[in-house]
ChimeraX commands (.cxc) that place a marker at each C-alpha (Angstrom):
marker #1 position 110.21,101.22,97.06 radius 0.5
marker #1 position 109.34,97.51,96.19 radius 0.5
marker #1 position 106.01,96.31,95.92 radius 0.5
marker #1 position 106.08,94.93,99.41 radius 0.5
marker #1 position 107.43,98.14,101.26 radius 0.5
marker #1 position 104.63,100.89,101.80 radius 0.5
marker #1 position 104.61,104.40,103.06 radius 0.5
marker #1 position 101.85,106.11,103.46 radius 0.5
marker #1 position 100.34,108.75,105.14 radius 0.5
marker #1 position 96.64,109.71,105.74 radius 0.5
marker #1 position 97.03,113.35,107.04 radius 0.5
marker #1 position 95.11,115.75,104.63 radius 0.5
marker #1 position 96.92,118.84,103.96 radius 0.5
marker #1 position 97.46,121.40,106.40 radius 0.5
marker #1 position 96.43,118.52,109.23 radius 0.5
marker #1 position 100.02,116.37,109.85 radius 0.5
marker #1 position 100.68,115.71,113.32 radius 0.5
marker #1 position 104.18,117.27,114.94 radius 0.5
marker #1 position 106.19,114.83,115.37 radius 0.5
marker #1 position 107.95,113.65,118.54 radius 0.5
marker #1 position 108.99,111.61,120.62 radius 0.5
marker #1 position 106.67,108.25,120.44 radius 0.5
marker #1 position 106.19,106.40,124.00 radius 0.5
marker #1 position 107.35,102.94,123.40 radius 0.5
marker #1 position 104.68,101.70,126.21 radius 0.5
marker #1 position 102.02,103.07,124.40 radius 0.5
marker #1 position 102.94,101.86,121.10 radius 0.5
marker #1 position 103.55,98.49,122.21 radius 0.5
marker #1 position 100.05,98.46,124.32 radius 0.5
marker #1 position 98.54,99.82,120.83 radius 0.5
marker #1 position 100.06,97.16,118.73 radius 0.5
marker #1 position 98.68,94.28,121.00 radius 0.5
marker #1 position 95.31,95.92,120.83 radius 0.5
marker #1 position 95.95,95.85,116.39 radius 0.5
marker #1 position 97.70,91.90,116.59 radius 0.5
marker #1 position 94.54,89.89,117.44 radius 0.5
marker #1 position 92.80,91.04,114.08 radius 0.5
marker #1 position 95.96,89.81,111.82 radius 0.5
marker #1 position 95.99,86.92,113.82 radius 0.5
marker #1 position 92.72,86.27,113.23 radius 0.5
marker #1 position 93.77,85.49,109.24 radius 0.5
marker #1 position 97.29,83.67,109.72 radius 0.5
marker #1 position 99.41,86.76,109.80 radius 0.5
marker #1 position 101.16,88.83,112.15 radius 0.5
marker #1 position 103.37,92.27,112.84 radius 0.5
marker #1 position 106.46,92.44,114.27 radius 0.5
marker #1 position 107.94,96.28,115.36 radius 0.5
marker #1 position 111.52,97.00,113.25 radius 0.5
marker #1 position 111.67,100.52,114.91 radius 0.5
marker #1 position 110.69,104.04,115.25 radius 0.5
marker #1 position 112.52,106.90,113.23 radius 0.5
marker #1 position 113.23,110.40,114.52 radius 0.5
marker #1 position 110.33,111.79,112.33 radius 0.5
marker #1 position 108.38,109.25,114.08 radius 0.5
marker #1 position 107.83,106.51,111.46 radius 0.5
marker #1 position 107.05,103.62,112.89 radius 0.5
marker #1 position 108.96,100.19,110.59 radius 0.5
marker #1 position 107.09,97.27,110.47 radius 0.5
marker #1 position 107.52,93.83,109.12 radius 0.5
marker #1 position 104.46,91.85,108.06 radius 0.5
marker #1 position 104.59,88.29,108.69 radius 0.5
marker #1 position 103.00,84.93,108.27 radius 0.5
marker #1 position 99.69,85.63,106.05 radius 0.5
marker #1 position 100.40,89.46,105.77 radius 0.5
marker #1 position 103.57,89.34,104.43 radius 0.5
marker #1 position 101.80,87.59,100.74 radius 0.5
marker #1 position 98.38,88.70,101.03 radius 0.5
marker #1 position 97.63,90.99,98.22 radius 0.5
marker #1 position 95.04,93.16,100.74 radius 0.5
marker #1 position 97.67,94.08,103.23 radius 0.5
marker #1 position 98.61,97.84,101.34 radius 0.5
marker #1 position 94.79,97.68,102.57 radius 0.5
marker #1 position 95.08,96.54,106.10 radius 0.5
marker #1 position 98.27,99.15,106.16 radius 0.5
marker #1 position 96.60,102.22,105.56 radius 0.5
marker #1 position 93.26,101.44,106.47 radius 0.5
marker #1 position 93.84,99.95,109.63 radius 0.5
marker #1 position 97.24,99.97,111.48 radius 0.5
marker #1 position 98.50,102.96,110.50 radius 0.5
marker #1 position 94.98,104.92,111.15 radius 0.5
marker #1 position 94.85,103.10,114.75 radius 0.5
marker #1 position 98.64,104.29,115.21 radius 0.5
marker #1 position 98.37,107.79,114.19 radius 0.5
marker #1 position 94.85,108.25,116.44 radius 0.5
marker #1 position 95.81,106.78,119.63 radius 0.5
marker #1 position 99.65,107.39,119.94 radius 0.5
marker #1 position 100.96,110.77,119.86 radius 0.5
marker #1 position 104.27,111.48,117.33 radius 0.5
marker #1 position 103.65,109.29,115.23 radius 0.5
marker #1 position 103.52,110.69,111.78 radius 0.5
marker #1 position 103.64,107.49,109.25 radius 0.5
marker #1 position 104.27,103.15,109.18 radius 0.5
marker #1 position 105.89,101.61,106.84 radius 0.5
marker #1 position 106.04,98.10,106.10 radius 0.5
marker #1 position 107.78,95.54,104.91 radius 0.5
marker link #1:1,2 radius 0.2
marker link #1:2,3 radius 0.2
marker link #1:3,4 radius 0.2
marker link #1:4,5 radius 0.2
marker link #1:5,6 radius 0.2
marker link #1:6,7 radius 0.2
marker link #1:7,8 radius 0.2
marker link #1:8,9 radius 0.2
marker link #1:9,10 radius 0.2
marker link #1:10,11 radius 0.2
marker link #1:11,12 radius 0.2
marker link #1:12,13 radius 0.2
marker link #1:13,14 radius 0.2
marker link #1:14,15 radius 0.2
marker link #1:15,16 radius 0.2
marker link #1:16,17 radius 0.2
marker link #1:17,18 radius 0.2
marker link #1:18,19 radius 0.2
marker link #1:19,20 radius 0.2
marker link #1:20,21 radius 0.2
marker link #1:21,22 radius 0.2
marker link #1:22,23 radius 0.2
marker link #1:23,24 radius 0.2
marker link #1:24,25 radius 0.2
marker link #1:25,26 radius 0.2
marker link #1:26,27 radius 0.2
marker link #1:27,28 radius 0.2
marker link #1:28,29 radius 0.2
marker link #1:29,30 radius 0.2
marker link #1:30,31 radius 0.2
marker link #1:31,32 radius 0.2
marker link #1:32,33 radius 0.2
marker link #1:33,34 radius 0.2
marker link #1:34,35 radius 0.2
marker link #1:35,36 radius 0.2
marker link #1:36,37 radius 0.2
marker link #1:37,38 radius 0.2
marker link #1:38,39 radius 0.2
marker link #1:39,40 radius 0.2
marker link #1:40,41 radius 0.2
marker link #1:41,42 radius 0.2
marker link #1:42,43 radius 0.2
marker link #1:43,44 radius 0.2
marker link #1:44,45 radius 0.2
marker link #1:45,46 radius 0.2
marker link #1:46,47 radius 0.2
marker link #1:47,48 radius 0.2
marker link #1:48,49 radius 0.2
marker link #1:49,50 radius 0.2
marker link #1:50,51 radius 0.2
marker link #1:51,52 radius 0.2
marker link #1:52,53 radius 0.2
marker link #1:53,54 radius 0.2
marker link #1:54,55 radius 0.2
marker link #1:55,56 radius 0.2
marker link #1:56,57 radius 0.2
marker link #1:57,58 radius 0.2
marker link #1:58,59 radius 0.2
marker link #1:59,60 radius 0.2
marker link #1:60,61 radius 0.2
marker link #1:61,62 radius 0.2
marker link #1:62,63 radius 0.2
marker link #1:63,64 radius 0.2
marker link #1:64,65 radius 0.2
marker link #1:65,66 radius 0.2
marker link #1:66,67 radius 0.2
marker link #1:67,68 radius 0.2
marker link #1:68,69 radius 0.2
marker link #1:69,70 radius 0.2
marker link #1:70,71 radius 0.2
marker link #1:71,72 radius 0.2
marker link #1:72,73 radius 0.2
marker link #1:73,74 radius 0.2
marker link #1:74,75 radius 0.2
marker link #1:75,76 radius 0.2
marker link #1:76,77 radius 0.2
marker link #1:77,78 radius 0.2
marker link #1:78,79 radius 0.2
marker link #1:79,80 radius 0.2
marker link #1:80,81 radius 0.2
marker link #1:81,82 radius 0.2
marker link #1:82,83 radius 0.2
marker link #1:83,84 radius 0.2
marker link #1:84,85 radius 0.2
marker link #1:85,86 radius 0.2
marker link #1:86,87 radius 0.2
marker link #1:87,88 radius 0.2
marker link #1:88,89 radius 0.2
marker link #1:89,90 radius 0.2
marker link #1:90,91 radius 0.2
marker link #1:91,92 radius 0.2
marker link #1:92,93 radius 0.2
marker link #1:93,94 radius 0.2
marker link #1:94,95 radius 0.2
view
């Protein structure tokens, strides 16, 4: 994994979510409610794809895709959000 790919999950032990099928409409709807914030700084998301296992691929773009805080913004933010409000999805990665 390169400096600028991350995978991380935030499930303690004995807590990960099943996965399963993730509903695209509610990913999509959760991912506009995330964009404003990146926005906000010069950067931007763009969605690669969902895996089986339900990882959800990400590219980071404009500011993000340089800025030395977005492992940050990654784990403490979008992938949180993700995991919380939509169900079967287990981890994002980004690019």
């Amino acid at each position: 994994m390169s400096i600028t790919e991350t995978a991380v999950t935030l499930n303690p032990p004995g807590h990960e979510p099943e996965p399963g099928p993730v509903d695209a409409d509610l990913l999509n709807e959760t991912l506009e409610y995330i964009r404003p914030a990146l926005q906000y700084d010069g950067g931007d998301l763009v969605l690669v794809g969902v895996d089986d296992d339900g990882t959800v691929n990400l590219d980071l773009v404009g500011a993000c895709s340089g800025c030395p805080m977005s492992m940050m913004t990654l784990t403490a933010g979008i992938e949180r959000i993700l995991i919380d409000r939509v169900p079967g999805v287990t981890a994002v990665n980004a690019t």
